[in-house]
C-alpha positions as CSV (number, residue, x, y, z in Angstrom):
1,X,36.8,-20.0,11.2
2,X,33.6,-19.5,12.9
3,X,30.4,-18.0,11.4
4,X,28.7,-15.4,13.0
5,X,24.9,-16.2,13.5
6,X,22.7,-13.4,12.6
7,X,19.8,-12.0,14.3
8,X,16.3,-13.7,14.2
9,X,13.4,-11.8,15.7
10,X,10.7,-14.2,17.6
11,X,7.1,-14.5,18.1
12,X,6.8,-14.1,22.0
13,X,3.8,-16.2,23.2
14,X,0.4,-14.8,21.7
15,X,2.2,-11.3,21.1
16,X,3.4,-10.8,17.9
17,X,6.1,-8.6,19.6
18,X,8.5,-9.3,22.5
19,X,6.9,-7.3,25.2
20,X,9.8,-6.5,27.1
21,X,13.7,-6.4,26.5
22,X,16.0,-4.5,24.4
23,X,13.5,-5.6,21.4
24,X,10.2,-4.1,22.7
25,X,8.2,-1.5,20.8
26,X,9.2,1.6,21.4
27,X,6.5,4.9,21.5
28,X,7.2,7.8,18.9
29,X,5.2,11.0,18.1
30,X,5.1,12.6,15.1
31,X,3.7,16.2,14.6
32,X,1.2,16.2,11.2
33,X,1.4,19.8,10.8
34,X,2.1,21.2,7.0
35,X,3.8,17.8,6.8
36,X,3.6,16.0,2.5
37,X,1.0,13.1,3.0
38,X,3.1,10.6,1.0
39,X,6.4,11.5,2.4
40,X,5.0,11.2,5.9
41,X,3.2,8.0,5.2
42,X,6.5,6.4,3.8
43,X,8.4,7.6,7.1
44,X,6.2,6.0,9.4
45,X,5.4,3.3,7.3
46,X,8.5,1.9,8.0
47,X,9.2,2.3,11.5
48,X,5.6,1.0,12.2
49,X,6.6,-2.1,10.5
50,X,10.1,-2.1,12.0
51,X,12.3,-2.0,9.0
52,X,14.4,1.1,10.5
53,X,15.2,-2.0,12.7
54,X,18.6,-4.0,12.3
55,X,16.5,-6.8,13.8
56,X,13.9,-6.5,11.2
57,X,12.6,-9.7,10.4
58,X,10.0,-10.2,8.3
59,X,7.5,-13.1,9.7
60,X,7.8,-11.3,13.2
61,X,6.3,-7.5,14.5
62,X,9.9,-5.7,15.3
63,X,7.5,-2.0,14.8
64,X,7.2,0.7,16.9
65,X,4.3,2.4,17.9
66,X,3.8,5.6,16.2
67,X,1.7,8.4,17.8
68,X,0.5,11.0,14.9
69,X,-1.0,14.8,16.0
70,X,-2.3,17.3,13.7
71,X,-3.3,15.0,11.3
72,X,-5.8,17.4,9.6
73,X,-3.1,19.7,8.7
74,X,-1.6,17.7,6.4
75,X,-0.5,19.0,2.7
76,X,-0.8,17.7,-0.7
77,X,1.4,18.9,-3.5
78,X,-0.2,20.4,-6.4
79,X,-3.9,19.9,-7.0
80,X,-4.0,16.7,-5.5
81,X,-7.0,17.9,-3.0
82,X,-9.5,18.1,-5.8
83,X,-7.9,15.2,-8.5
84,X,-7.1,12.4,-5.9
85,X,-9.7,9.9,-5.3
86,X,-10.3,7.4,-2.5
87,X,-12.6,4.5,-3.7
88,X,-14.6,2.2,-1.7
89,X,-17.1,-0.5,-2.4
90,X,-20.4,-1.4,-0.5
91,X,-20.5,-4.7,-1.5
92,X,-23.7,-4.3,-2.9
93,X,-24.2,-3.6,-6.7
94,X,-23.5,-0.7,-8.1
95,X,-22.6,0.5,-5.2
96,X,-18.9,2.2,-5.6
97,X,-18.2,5.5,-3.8
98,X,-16.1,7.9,-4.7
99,X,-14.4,10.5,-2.2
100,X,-11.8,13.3,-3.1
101,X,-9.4,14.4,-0.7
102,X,-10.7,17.4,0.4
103,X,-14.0,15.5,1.1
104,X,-12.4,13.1,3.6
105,X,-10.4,15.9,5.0
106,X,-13.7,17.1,6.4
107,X,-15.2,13.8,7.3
108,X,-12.6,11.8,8.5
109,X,-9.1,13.2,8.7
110,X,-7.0,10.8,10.3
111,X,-8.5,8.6,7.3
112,X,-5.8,10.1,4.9
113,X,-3.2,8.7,6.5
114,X,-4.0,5.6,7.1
115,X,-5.1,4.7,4.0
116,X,-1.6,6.1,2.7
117,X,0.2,4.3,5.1
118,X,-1.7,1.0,4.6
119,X,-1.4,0.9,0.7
120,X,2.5,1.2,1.8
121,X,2.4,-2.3,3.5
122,X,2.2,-5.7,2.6
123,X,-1.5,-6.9,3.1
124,X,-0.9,-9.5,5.3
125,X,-2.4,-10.9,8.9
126,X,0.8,-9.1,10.1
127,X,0.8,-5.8,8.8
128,X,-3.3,-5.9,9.7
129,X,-1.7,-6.3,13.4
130,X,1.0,-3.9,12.7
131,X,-1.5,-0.9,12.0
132,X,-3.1,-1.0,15.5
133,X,0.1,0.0,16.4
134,X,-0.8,3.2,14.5
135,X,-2.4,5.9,16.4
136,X,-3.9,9.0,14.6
137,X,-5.4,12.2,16.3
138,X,-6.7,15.4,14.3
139,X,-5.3,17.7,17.6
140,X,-2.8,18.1,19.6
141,X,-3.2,16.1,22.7
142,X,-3.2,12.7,23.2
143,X,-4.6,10.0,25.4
144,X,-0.8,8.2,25.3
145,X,1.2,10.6,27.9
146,X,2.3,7.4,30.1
147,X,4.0,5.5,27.5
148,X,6.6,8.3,27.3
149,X,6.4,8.8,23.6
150,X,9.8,10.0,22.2
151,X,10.0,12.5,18.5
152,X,11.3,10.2,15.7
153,X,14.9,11.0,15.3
154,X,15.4,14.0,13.0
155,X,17.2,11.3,10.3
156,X,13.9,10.0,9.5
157,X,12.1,13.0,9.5
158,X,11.3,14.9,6.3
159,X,11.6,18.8,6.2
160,X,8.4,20.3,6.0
161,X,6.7,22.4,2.8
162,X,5.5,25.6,4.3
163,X,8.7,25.9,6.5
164,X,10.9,25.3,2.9
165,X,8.8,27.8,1.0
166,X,9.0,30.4,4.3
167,X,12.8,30.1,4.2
168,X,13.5,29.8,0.8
């Protein structure tokens, strides 16, 4: 009886990724708008570090690149804008700074997403390379029109929370 070999994903010269094949990264968009920050994060979390994948592997980049819009119309549930806090350090002492939500909405935006979707990865040297395969914008254009990105297909998207409350 023979034994089937499974799949092993391969580093591909200095890439992390095979750049070309019926493994290369594909380009996805995903539309920010009235979207749950954590339920969006965990989405693309995963198909930035390719675990949507059959060939997922887990010492190898098999992620896709993900192209977010809107991403300052993003929701929290409850009264997360004004409890949740984002803490960073200066590396000097005394020097930790704390930011709520809805003070890094109006600084930096496309920070709230990343930080979700970073705290939903291993910190490795990998997923470090995996997350500048992660591209944020607070609009609706984009500078990423010739890679052809595709919409994520609608099994791995999540409805939204206005459009539930508007229909039910």
């Amino acid at each position: 009886m023979l034994q089937q070999k499974s799949y092993q994903a391969k580093q591909v010269g200095p890439h992390y990724f095979e750049p070309k094949g019926p493994n290369a990264p594909k380009w996805y968009v995903v539309d920010a708008k009235d979207q749950v920050v954590g339920r969006l994060a965990s989405m693309i979390a995963k198909v930035v570090t390719g675990k949507h994948k059959p060939t997922y592997t887990r010492h190898a980049d098999t992620g896709d690149f993900v192209v977010i819009l809107n991403a300052d119309k993003v929701v929290f549930t409850r009264t997360k804008w004004d409890k949740k806090l984002y803490y960073r350090h200066t590396d000097f002492v005394g020097g930790l700074k704390i930011t709520t939500a809805k003070d890094l909405l109006g600084r930096h935006p496309e920070e709230i997403l990343r930080l979700a979707i970073w705290g939903m990865t291993n910190k490795t040297n990998l997923a470090r390379h995996q997350m500048k395969k992660l591209k944020i914008y607070t609009g609706s254009e984009h500078p990423h029109v010739a890679q052809n990105p595709q919409a994520l297909p609608q099994a791995a998207t999540y409805r939204s929370v206005l459009a539930a409350k508007k229909t039910g």
